[in-house]
C-alpha positions as CSV (number, residue, x, y, z in Angstrom):
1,X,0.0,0.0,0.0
2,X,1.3,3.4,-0.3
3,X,0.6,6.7,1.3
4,X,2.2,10.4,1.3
5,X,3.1,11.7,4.8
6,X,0.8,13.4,7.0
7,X,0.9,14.3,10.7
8,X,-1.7,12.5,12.6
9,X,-3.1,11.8,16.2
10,X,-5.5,9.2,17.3
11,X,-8.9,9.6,17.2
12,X,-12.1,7.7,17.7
13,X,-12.6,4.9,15.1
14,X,-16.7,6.3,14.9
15,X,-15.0,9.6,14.1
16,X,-13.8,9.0,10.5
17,X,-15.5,12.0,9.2
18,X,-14.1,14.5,12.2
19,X,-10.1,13.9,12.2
20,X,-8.6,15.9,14.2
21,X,-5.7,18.4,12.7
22,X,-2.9,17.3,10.5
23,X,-1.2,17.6,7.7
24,X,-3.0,17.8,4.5
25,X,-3.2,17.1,0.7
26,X,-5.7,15.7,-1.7
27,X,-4.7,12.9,-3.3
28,X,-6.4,10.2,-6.5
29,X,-5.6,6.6,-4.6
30,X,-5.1,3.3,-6.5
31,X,-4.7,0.9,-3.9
32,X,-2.4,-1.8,-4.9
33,X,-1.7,-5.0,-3.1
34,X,-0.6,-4.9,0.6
35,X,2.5,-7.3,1.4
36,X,2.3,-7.9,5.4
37,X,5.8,-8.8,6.5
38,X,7.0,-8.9,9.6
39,X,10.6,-9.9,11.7
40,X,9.9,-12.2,14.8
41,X,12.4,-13.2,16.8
42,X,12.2,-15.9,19.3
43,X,8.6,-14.8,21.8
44,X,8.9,-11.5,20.4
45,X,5.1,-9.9,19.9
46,X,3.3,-10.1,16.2
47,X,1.8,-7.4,14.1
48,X,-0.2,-7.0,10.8
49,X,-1.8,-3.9,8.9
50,X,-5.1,-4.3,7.4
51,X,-5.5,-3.5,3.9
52,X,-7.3,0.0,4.1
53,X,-9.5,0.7,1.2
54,X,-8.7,3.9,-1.2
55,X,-11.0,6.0,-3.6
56,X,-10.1,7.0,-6.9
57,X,-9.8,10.6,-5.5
58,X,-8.3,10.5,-2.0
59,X,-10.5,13.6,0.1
60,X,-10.3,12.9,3.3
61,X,-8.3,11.3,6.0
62,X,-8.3,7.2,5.4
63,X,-8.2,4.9,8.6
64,X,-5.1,2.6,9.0
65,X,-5.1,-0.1,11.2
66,X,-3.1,-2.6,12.9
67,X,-3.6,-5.8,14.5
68,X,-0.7,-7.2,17.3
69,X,-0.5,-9.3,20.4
70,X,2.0,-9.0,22.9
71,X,5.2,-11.3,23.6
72,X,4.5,-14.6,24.5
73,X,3.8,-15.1,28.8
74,X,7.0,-16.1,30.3
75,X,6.7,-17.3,34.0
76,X,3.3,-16.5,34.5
77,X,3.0,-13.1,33.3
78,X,1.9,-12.0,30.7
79,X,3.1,-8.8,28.9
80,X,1.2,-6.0,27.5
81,X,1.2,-3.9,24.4
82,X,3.0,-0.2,25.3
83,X,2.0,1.3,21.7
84,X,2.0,0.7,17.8
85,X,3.4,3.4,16.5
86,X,2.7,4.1,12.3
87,X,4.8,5.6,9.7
88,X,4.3,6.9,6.2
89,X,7.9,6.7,4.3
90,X,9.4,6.6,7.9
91,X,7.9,9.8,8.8
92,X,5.7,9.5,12.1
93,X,2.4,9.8,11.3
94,X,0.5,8.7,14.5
95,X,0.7,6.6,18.0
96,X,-1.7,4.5,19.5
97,X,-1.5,3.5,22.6
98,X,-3.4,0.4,24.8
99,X,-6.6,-1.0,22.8
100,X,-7.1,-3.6,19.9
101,X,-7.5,-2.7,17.1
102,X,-4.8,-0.1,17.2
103,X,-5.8,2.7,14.5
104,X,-5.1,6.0,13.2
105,X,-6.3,8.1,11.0
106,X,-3.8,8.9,7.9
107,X,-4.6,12.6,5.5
108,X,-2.3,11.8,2.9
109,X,-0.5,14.9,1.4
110,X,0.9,13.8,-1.8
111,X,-0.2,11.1,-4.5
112,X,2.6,8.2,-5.9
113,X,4.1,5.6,-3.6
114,X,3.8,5.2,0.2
115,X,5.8,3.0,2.4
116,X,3.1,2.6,5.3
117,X,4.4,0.7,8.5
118,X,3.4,-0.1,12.0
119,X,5.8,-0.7,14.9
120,X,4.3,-2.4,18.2
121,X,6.3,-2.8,21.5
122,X,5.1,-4.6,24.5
123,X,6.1,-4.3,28.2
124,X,8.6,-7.6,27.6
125,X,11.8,-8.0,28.9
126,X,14.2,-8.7,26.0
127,X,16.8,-11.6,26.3
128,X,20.3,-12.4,25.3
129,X,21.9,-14.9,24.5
130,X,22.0,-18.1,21.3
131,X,18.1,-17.3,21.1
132,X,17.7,-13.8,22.1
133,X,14.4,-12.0,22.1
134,X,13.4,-8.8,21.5
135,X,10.0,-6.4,22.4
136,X,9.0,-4.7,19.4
137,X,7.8,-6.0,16.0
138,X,7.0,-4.5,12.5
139,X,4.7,-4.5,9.7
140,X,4.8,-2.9,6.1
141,X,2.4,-2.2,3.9
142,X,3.4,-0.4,0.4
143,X,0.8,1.5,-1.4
144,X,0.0,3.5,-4.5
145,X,-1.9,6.7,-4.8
146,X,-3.2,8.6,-8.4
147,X,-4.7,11.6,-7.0
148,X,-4.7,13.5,-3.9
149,X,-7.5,16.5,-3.2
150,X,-7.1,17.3,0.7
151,X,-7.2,20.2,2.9
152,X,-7.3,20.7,6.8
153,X,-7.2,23.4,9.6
154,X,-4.0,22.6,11.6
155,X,-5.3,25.5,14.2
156,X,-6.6,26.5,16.2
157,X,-7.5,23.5,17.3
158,X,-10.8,21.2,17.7
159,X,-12.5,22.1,20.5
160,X,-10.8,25.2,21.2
161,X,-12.0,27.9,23.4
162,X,-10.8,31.2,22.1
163,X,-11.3,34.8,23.8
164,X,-13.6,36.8,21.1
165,X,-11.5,40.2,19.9
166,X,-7.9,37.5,20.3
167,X,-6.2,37.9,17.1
168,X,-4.8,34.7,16.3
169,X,-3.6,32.7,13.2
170,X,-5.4,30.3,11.1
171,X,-3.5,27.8,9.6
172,X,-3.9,25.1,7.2
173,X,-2.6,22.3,4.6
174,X,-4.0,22.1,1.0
175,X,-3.3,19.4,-1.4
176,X,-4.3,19.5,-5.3
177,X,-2.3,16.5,-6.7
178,X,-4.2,16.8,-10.2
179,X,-3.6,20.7,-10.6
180,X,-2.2,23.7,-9.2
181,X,-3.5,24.9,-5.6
182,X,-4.4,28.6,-6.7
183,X,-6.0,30.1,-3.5
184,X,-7.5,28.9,-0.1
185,X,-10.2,30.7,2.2
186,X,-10.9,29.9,5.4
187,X,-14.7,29.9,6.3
188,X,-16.3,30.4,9.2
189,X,-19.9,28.6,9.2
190,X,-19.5,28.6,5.5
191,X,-18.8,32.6,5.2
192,X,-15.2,34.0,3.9
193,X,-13.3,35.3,6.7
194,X,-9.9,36.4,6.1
195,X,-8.2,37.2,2.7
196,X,-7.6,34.8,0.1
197,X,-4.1,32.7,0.5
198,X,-2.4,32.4,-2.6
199,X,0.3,30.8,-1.8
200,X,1.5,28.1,0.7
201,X,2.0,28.0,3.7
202,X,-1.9,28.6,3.7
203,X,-2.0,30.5,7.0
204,X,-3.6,33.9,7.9
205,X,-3.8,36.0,10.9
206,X,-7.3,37.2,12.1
207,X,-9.2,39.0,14.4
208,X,-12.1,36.8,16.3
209,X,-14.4,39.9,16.2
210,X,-18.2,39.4,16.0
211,X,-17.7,41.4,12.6
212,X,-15.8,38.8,11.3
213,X,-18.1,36.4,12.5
214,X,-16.7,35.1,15.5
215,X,-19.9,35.9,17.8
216,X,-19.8,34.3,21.2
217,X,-21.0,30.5,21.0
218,X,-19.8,27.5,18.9
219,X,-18.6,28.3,15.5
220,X,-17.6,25.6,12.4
221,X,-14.4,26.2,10.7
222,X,-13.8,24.9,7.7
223,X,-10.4,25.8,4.9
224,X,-11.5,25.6,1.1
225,X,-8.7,25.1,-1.6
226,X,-9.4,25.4,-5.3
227,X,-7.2,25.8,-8.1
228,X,-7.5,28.7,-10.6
229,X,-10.9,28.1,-12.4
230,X,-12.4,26.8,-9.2
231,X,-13.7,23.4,-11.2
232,X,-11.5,21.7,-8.5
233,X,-11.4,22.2,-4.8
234,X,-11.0,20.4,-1.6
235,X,-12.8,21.0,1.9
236,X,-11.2,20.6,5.3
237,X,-13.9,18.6,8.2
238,X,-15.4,21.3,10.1
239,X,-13.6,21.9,13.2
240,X,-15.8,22.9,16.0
241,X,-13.9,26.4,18.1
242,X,-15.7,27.7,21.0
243,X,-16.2,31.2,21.4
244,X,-15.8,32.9,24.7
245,X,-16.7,36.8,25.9
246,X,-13.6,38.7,26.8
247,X,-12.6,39.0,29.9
248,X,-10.5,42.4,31.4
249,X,-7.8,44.3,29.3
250,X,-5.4,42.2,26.2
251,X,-1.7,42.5,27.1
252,X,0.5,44.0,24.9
253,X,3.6,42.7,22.9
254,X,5.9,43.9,20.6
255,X,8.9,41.9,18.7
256,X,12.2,42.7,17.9
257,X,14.6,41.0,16.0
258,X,18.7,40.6,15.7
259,X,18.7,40.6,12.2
260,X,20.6,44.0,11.1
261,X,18.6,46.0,8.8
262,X,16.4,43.5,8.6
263,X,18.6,40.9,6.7
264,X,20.1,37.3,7.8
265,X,22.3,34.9,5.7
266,X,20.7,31.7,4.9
267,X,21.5,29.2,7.2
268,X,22.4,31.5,10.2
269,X,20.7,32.4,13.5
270,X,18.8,35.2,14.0
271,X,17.1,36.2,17.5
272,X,13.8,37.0,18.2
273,X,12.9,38.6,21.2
274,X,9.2,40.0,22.4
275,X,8.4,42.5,25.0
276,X,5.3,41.6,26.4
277,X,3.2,42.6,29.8
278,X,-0.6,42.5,30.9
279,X,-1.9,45.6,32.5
280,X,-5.2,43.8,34.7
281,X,-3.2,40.3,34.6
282,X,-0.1,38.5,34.1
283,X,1.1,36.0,31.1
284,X,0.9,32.1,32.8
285,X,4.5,30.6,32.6
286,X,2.4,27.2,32.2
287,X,1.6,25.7,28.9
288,X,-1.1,27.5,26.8
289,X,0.5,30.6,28.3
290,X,3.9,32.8,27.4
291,X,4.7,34.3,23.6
292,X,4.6,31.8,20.4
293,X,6.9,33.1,17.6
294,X,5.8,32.5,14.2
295,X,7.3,32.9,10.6
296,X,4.7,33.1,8.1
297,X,2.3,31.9,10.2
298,X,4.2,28.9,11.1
299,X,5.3,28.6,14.7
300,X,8.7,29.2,14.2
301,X,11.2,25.6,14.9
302,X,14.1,26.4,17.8
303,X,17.4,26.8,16.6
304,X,19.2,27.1,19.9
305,X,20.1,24.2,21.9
306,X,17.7,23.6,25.1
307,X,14.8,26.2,23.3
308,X,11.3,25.9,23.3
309,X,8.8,27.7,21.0
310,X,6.4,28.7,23.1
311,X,9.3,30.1,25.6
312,X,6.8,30.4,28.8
313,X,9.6,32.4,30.5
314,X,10.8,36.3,30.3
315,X,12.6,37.4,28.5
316,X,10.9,35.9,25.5
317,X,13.4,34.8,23.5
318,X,14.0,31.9,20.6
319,X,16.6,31.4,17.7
320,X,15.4,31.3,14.7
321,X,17.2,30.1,11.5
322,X,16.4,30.7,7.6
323,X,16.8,27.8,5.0
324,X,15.9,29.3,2.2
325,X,16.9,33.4,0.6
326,X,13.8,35.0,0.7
327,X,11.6,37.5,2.9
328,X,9.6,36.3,6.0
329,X,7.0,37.8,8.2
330,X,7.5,37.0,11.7
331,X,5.0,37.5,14.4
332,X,4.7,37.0,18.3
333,X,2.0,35.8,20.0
334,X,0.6,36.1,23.6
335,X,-1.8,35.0,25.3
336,X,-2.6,36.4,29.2
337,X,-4.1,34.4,32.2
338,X,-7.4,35.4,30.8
339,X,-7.2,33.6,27.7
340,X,-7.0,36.9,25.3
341,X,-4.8,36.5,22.8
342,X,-2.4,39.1,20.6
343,X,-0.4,39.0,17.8
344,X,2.7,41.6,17.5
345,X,2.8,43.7,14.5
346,X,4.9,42.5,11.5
347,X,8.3,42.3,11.2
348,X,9.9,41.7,7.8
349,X,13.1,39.9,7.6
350,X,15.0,38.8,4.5
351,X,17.3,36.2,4.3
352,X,20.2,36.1,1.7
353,X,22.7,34.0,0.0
354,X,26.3,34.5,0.0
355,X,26.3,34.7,-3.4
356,X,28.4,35.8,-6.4
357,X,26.7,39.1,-7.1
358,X,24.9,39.6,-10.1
359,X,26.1,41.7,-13.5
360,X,25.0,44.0,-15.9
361,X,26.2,46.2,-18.8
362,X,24.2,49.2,-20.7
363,X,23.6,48.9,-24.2
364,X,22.2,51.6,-25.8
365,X,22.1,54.4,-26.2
366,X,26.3,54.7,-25.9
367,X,28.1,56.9,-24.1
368,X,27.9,60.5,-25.5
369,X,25.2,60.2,-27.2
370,X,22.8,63.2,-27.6
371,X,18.8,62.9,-27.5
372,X,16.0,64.9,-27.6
373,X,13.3,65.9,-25.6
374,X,9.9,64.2,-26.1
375,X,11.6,61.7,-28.9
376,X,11.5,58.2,-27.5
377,X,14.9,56.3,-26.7
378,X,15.3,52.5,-26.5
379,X,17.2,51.5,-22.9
380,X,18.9,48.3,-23.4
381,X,21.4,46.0,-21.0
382,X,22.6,43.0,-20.9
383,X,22.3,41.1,-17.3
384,X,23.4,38.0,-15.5
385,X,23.1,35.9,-11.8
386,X,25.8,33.9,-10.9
387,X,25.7,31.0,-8.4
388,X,22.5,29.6,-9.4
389,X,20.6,32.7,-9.2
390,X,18.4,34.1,-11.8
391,X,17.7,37.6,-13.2
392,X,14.5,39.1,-11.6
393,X,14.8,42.4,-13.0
394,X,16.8,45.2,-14.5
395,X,15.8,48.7,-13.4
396,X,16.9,51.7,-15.8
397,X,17.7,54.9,-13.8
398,X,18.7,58.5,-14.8
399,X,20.6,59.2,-11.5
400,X,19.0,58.0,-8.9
401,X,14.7,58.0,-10.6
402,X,14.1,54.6,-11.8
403,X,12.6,55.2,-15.4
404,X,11.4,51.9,-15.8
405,X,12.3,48.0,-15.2
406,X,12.1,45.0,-17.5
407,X,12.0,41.6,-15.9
408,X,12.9,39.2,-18.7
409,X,15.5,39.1,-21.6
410,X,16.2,41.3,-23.7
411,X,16.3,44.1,-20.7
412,X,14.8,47.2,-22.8
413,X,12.8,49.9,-21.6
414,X,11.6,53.0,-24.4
415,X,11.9,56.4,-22.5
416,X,10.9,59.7,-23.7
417,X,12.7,62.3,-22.3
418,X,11.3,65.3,-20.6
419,X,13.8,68.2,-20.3
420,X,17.1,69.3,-22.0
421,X,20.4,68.7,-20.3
422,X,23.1,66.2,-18.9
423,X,21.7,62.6,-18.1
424,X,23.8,59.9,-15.8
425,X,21.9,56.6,-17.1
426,X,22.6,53.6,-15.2
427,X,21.2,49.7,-15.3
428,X,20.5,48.3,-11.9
429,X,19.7,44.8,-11.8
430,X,18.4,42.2,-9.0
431,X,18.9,38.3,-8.6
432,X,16.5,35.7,-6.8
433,X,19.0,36.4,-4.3
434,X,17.6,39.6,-3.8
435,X,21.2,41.3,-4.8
436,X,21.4,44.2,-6.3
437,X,24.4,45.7,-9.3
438,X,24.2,49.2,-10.5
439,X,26.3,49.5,-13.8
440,X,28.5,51.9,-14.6
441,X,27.1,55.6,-15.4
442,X,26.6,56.1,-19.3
443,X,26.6,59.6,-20.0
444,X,24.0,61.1,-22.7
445,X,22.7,65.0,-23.8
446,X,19.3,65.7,-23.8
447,X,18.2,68.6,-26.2
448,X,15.6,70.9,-26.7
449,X,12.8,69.4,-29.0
450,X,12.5,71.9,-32.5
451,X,9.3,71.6,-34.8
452,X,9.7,71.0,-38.3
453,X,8.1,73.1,-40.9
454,X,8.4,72.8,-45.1
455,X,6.3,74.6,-47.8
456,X,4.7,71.5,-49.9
457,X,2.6,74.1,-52.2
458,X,3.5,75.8,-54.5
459,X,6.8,73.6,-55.2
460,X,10.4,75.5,-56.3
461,X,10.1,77.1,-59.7
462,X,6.6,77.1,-60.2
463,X,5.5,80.5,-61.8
464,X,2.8,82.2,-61.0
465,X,0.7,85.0,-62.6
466,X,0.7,88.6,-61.5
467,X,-2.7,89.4,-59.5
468,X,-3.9,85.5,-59.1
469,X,-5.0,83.7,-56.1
470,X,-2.4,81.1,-55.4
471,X,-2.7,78.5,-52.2
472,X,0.6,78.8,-50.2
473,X,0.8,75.3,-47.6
474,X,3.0,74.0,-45.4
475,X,3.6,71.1,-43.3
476,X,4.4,71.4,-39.7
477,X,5.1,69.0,-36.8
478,X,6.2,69.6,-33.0
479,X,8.4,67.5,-30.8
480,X,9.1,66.7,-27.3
481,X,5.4,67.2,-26.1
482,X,4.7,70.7,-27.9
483,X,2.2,71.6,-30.2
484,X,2.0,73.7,-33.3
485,X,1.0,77.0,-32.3
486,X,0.7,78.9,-35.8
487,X,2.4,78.8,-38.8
488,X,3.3,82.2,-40.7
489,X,4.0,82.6,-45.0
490,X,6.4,85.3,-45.7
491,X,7.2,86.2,-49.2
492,X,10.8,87.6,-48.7
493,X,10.8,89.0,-45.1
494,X,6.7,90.2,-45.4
495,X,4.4,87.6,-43.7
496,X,1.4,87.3,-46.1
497,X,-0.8,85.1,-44.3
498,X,-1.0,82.5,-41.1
499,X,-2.3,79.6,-40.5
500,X,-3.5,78.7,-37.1
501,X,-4.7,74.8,-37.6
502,X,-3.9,72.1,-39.8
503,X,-3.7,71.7,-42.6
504,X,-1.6,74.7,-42.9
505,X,-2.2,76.9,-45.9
506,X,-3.1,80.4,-46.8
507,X,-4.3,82.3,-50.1
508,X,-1.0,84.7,-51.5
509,X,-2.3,87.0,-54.3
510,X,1.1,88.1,-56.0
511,X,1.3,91.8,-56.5
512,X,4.8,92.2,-58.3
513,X,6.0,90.3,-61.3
514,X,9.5,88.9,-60.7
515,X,11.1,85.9,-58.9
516,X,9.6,85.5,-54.8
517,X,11.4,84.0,-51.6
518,X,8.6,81.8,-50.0
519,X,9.4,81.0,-46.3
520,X,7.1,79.3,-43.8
521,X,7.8,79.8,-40.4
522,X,6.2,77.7,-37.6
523,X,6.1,78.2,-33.9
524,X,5.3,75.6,-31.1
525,X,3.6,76.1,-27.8
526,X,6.9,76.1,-26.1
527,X,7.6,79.2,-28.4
528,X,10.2,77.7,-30.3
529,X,10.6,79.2,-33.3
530,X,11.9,77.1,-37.0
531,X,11.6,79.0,-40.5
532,X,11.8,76.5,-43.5
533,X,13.5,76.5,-46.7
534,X,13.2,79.0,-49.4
535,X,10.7,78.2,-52.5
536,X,11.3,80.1,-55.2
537,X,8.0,81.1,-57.2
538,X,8.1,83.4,-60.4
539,X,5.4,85.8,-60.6
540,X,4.7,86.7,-64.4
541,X,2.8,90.0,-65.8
542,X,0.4,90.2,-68.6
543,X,1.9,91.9,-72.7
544,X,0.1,94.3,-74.6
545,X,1.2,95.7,-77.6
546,X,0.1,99.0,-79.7
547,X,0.1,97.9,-83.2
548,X,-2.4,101.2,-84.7
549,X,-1.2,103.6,-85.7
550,X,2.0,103.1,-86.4
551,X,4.7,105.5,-84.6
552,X,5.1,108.9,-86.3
553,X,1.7,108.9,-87.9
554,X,-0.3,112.2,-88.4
555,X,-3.6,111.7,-87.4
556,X,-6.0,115.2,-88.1
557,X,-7.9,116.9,-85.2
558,X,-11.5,115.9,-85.1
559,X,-10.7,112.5,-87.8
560,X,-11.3,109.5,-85.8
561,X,-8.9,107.5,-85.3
562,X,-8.9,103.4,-85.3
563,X,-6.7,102.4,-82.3
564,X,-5.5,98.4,-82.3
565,X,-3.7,96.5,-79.5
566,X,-2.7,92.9,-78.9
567,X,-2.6,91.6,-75.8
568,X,-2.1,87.9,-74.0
569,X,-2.0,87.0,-70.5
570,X,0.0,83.6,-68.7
571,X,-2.1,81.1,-67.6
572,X,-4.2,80.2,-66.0
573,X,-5.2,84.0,-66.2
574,X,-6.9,85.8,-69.3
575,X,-7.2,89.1,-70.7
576,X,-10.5,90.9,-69.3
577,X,-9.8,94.1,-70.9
578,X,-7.3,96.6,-72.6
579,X,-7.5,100.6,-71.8
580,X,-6.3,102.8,-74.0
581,X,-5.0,106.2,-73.2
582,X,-3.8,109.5,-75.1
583,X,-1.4,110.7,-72.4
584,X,-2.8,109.9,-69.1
585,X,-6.4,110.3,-70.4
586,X,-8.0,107.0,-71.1
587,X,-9.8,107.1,-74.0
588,X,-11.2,103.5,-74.6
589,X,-11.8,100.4,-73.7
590,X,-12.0,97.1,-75.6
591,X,-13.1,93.5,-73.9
592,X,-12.7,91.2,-76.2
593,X,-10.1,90.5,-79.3
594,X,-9.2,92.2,-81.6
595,X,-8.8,95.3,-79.0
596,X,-9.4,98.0,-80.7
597,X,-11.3,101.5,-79.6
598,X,-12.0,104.7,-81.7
599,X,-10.1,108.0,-80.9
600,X,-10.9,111.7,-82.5
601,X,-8.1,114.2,-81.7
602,X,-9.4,117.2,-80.4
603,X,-6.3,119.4,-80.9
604,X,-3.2,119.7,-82.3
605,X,0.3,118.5,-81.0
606,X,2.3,115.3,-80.2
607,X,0.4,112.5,-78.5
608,X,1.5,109.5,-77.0
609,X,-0.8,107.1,-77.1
């Protein structure tokens, strides 16, 4: 037969469905064969296990019994059985002391192959000699388990009688064999108390308030775990706490700790120490009384040679010892001759590895580099643990403001900087370990963000006719944060329009034939101030030629006259009309081709016409 260890105690063979507290773990159970076998020496006492009968899905505690008789009766007497004691892969698991059938009951923690055995010893003398005897006999059973869906309070404990308003911790042991243990809530006749426990050990502490349910009377206390989706779970028995009205004032206690700044190498003591006192009272030095440390709601194993956790004597001391790098809450618990209990606030205390500190080497942008305000950069490093550690993350920092953190290969971070100037960037990264590496300092030059401005309308060398509507636009972007405030067309150094929104363009109306510088300038709401490029435009007049009469004629006073012009214009304009004048005396008008108008002289002389 085989099992997964479990703490267990004995309890009443009716009782199958109300185990008392141990350790816990569902489990999917394929009982195979059980092979009995057993060493007897000469009158030495028997024992057998009974094959106990699994589910497919193991849920709650299975009974596991053993069948002995004592040592043969020498002289008369005959001996007794002391205890059978069982194990579960040589881990103790239960005692039972005088009563046939001997039996305990077994929550199995973990699925695969258990070792199950069962040790009896009687009251026997054992002999010596060519035929010695001895007073203790065992049995094995070897068993095989699929699945495993368990869970159990381990405290307080059954029956317990608990001061209401004590703050206390709730502990527990989940098992999901089949899937992943994703959170566990305690329940207090069936309502949530307490937060949910993501990860093990499944332990909270708690405050037995009638707000959190905890009214005076008998109470029902039940741990639920389930894995992410909460298709799968596993419920502890109920175990049955009792309730009490406070009586007088709770002491007081506060704990302290030797670890310096907080910090302890792996594997080496640390001291904790509690202050604690009773102001209507006194703390018992008997047991149920004095200060219980606990790490992570665990109660917290002795290091030191000769201490017990709880210590029952002042000063409240115990030695405490880390295994693995990582950060622990520790708490103290006391409890005063009234039976109101208190928890200490929290201290955190991380434990580290002498380790090989971590390294890591900035990338980009390189040394010298200069960047510009608003314009997004790409951070990069390259980071490694040593001694078996792993990267956690890589921090980016400009002096000492973290800009942002990447906490998986390749370390980049985009940052946009915010204001002109020198820039120390560094790369900080952190191990499992909890060590942390700055790099060196990479030195960059942030600038001042300019807009950007061009005239995309008319283009370089375009002409243009004198006196026509032309659309002038630009294109115009800001940086670093700023927008575009206006944008201003000059034709040489005269602005002849702006443009306050996009798209950016005004109407320009040339009014003098001849080549013209075309400039847009742009401003941005930080008042910066870029002009673009010129565009040359050519802005071309209308030709009109007098072709009658010819020069030097002698036209007579009061003899009209026939006077004859062409005329032409440059696209996309057209001729709308042609004056003619004798001197500065406009004497006709034509519309339409041929231009021509009649003119009588009224007196003699040289005219220009």
């Amino acid at each position: 037969m085989i099992f997964s260890h479990s703490e267990v105690a004995r309890v009443d063979p009716n009782a199958i469905s109300r185990p008392p507290a141990f350790r816990t773990l569902r489990l999917l159970a394929t009982a195979c064969a059980a092979l009995c076998a057993f060493t007897v020496a000469r009158a030495t006492p028997t024992i057998s296990i009974t094959q106990p009968t699994f589910p497919p899905i193991v849920t709650s505690a299975i009974s596991i019994t053993a069948t002995a008789t004592p040592t043969a009766p020498s002289g008369g007497v005959t001996p007794v059985i002391v205890s059978v004691q069982f194990f579960d892969n040589g881990t103790s698991i239960g005692t039972v002391g005088v009563g046939s059938p001997f039996t305990v009951y077994w929550l199995p923690t973990s699925n695969g192959v258990h070792t199950l055995t069962a040790t009896v010893t009687d009251n026997s003398v054992p002999t010596t000699g060519t035929t010695p005897s001895v007073n203790t006999a065992t049995a094995t059973s070897i068993v095989s388990l699929t699945t495993v869906r368990t869970a159990t309070v381990l405290a307080p404990a059954v029956n317990a009688t608990l001061a209401q308003n004590s703050s206390i911790f709730l502990r527990s042991l989940a098992t999901l064999s089949d899937t992943v243990v994703a959170n566990v809530r305690f329940k207090v006749d069936g309502t949530n108390v307490g937060p949910a426990i993501t990860s093990a050990p499944y332990n909270t502490a708690i405050v037995l308030s009638a707000a959190n349910g905890f009214t005076v009377g008998a109470h029902n206390l039940t741990v639920v775990a389930a894995n992410g989706d909460g298709t799968i779970t596993a419920t502890s028995p109920a175990t049955v706490i009792n309730i009490a009205a406070a009586v007088g004032t709770a002491p007081t206690i506060t704990l302290g700790t030797s670890a310096s700044g907080g910090l302890v190498p792996v594997n080496q003591n640390a001291t904790l120490s509690a202050t604690a006192a009773d102001a209507d009272g006194f703390i018992p030095s008997t047991a149920g009384g004095g200060v219980t440390f606990y790490v992570d709601g665990d109660p917290v194993v002795p290091a030191g040679t000769g201490e017990t956790n709880p210590d029952l004597i002042a000063p409240y001391t115990v030695s405490w010892r880390p295994t693995v790098a990582k950060a622990y809450s520790l708490q103290a618990q006391v409890i005063d001759d009234k039976n109101n209990s208190v928890l200490s606030s929290v201290v955190t205390v991380t434990a580290t590895a002498a380790t090989v500190p971590p390294t890591v080497s900035p990338t980009s942008p390189a040394a010298g580099a200069t960047l510009t305000v608003g314009t997004p950069v790409s951070l990069t490093a390259t980071a490694a643990a040593n001694s078996g550690a792993t990267v956690t993350k890589v921090d980016f920092l400009s002096g000492t403001t973290v800009l942002g953190t990447a906490t998986t290969a390749p370390y980049a971070f985009t940052w946009t900087p915010t204001a002109a100037g020198a820039v120390s960037l560094t790369a900080r990264v952190t191990d499992s370990n909890g060590t942390a590496v700055a790099s060196t300092a990479v030195a960059v030059t942030v600038v001042a963000a300019v807009p950007t401005v061009a005239i995309t309308a008319p283009t370089n060398g375009t002409s243009i006719a004198l006196g026509t509507a032309a659309t002038v636009t630009a294109a115009a972007t800001a940086n670093g944060g700023a927008t575009v405030s206006r944008v201003d067309f000059l034709n040489g150094t005269t602005v002849i329009g702006t443009a306050l929104n996009a798209p950016f363009s005004i109407s320009w109306t040339p009014t003098t034939a001849g080549v013209n510088a075309l400039t847009a300038r742009v401003t941005d709401s930080a008042t910066t101030v870029v002009t673009s490029t010129i565009v040359n435009v050519t802005v071309t007049a209308p030709t009109v030629v007098l072709t009658a009469p010819a020069a030097g004629a002698t036209p007579t006073v009061g003899v009209a006259v026939t006077l004859t012009a062409t005329a032409a214009s440059v696209a996309p304009a057209t001729v709308t009309k042609v004056d003619f004048f004798a001197g500065t005396t406009l004497v006709g008008t034509a519309t339409t081709a041929p231009f021509t108008t009649t003119w009588t002289p009224t007196a003699a002389g040289a005219i220009s016409l």
